[in-house]
C-alpha positions as CSV (number, residue, x, y, z in Angstrom):
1,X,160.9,86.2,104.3
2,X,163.4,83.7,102.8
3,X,161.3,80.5,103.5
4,X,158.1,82.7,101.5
5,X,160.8,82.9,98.8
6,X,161.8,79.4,98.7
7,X,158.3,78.6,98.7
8,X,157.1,80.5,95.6
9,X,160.1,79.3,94.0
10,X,159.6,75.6,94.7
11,X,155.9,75.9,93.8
12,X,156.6,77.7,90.5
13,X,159.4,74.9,89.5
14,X,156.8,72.2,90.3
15,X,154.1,74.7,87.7
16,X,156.7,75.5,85.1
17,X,157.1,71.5,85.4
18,X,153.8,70.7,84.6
19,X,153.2,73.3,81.8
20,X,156.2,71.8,80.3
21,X,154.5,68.6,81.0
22,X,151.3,68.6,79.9
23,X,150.3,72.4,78.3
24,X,150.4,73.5,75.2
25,X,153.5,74.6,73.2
26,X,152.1,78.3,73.6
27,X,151.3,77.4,77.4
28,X,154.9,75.5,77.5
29,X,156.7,78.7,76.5
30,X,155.5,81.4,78.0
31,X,156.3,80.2,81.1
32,X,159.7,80.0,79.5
33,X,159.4,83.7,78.7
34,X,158.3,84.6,82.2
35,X,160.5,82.3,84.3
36,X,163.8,84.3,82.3
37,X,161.8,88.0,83.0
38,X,161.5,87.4,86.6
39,X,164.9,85.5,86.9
40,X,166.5,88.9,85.4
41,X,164.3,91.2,87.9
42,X,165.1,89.1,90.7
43,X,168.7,89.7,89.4
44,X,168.5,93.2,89.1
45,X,166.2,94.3,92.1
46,X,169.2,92.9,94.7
47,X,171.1,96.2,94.3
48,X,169.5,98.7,92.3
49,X,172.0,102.0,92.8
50,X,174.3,99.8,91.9
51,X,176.0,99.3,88.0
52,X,176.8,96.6,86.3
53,X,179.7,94.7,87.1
54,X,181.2,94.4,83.6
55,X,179.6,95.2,80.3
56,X,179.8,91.0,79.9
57,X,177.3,90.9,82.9
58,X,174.9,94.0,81.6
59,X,174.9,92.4,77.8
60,X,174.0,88.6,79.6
61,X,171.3,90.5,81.2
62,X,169.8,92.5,78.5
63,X,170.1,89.4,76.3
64,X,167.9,87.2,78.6
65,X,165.6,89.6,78.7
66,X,165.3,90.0,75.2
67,X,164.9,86.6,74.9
68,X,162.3,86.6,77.5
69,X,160.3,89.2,75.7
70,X,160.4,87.7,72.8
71,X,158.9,84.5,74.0
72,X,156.2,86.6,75.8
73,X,155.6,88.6,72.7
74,X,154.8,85.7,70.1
75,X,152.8,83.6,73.4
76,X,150.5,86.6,73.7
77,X,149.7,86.9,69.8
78,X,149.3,83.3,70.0
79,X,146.5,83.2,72.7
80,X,145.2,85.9,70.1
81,X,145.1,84.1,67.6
82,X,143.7,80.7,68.9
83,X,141.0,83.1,70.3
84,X,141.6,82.7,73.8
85,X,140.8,85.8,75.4
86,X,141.2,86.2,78.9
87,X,144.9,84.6,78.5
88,X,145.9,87.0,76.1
89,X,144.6,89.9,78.6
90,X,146.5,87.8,81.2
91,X,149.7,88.0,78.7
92,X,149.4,91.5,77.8
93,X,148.8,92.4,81.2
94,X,152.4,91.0,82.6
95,X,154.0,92.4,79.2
96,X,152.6,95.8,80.5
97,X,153.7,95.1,84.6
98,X,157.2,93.9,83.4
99,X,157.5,96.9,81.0
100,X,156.9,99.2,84.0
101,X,159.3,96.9,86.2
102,X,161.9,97.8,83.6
103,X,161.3,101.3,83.7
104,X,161.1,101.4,87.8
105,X,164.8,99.4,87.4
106,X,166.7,100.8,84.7
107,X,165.3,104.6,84.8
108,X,163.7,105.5,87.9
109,X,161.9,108.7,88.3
110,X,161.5,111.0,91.3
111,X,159.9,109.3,94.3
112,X,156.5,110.8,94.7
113,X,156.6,112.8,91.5
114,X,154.0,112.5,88.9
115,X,155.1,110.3,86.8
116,X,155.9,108.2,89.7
117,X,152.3,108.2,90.9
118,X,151.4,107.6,87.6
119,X,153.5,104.5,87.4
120,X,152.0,103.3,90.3
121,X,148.3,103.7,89.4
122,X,149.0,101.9,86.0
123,X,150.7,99.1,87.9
124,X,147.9,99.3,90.5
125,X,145.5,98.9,87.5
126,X,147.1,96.4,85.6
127,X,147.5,94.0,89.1
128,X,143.9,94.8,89.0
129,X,143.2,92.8,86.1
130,X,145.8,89.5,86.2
131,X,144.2,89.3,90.2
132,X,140.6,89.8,88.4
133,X,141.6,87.2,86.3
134,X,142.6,85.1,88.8
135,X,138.7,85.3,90.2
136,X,137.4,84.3,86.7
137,X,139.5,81.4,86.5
138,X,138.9,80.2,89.9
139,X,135.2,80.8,89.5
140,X,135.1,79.0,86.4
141,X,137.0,76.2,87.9
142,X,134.5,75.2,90.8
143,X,131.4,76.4,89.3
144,X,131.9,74.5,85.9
145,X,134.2,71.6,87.2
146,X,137.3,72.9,85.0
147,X,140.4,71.6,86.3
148,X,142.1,73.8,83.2
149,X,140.3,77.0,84.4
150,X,141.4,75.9,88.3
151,X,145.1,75.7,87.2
152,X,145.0,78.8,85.3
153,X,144.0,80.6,88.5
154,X,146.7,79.2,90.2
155,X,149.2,79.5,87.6
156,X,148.3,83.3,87.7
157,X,148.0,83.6,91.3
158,X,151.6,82.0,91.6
159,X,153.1,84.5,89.3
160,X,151.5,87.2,90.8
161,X,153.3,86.0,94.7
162,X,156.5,85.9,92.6
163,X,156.4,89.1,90.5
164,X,155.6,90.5,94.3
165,X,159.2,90.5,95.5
166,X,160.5,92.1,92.5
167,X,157.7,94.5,93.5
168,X,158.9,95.0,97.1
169,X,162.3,95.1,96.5
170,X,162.0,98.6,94.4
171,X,159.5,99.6,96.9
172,X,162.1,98.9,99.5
173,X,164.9,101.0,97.2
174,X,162.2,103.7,96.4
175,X,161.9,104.3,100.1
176,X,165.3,103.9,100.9
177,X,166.5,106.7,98.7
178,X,163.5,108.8,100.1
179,X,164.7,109.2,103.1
180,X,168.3,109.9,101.9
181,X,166.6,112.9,100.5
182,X,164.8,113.9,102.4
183,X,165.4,116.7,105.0
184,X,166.7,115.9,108.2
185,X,165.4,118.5,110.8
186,X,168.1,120.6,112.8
187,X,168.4,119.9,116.2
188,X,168.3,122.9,118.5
């Protein structure tokens, strides 16, 4: 599992390298915004039951992330504004996954319960779209020769791989705690 890690992480320095490189200011920064959101989840998915280490560490944290959602904020009204639709789906989209990573960190609800399935099915949804979005952009990219459309797919398709472990890692908690509560049977 480490050397899939490594990989992502090599592959998105080489992406957030070359959006720095040669996208657009609004391209440039929200991958900024996104590196620093996932940085913080990878942060605080390694031990979820436990707190903060000093109020120093929880206000670095929350800081980063504010930052973080800032720059994702004003990239997704700029892909509004320049008119570019499918990325500011793509932006909104991850604004609404990390907004339910946040919740499934800082504020988890009762494994299995409602509003836990109903977490899940709007996660399920929104994944659902940045992965159809992926198809468009890849389609786009071989059937009308757009090398901007191919690396959109794969910019997308990288962040997804990435935004996975954070995924896992609650889903590795969630389970965790599960069967610390749940019953064990009695032995006769």
């Amino acid at each position: 599992m480490q050397f899939i890690k490594t990989g992502f992480f090599v592959l998105l320095s080489v992406d957030v390298g070359l959006y720095l490189r040669y996208g657009t200011a609004n391209e440039a920064l929200e991958q900024i915004a996104w590196l620093i959101l996932l940085a913080t989840f990878l942060y605080d998915s390694l031990d979820l039951d436990l707190a903060y280490a000093s109020r120093f560490e929880q206000f670095g944290i929350h800081a980063a992330q504010t930052v973080g959602y800032g720059l994702a904020i004003y990239t997704c009204w700029g892909y509004w504004a320049a008119g570019d639709t499918s990325s500011f789906v793509n932006s909104a989209a991850w604004l609404a996954i990390c907004a339910l990573l946040a919740y499934d960190v800082y504020a988890p609800g009762s494994n299995g319960g409602l509003e836990w399935r109903a977490r899940n099915v709007a996660k399920v949804v929104l994944y659902a779209v940045v992965v159809g979005l992926v198809g468009l952009w890849g389609w786009q990219g071989v059937t009308e020769d757009d090398a901007d459309s191919l690396v959109s797919a794969y910019d997308a398709a990288l962040w997804i791989g990435c935004f996975a472990i954070v995924e896992l890692r609650v889903f590795d908690f969630e389970m965790k705690e599960a069967t610390k509560l749940a019953p064990h049977p009695i032995k006769s």
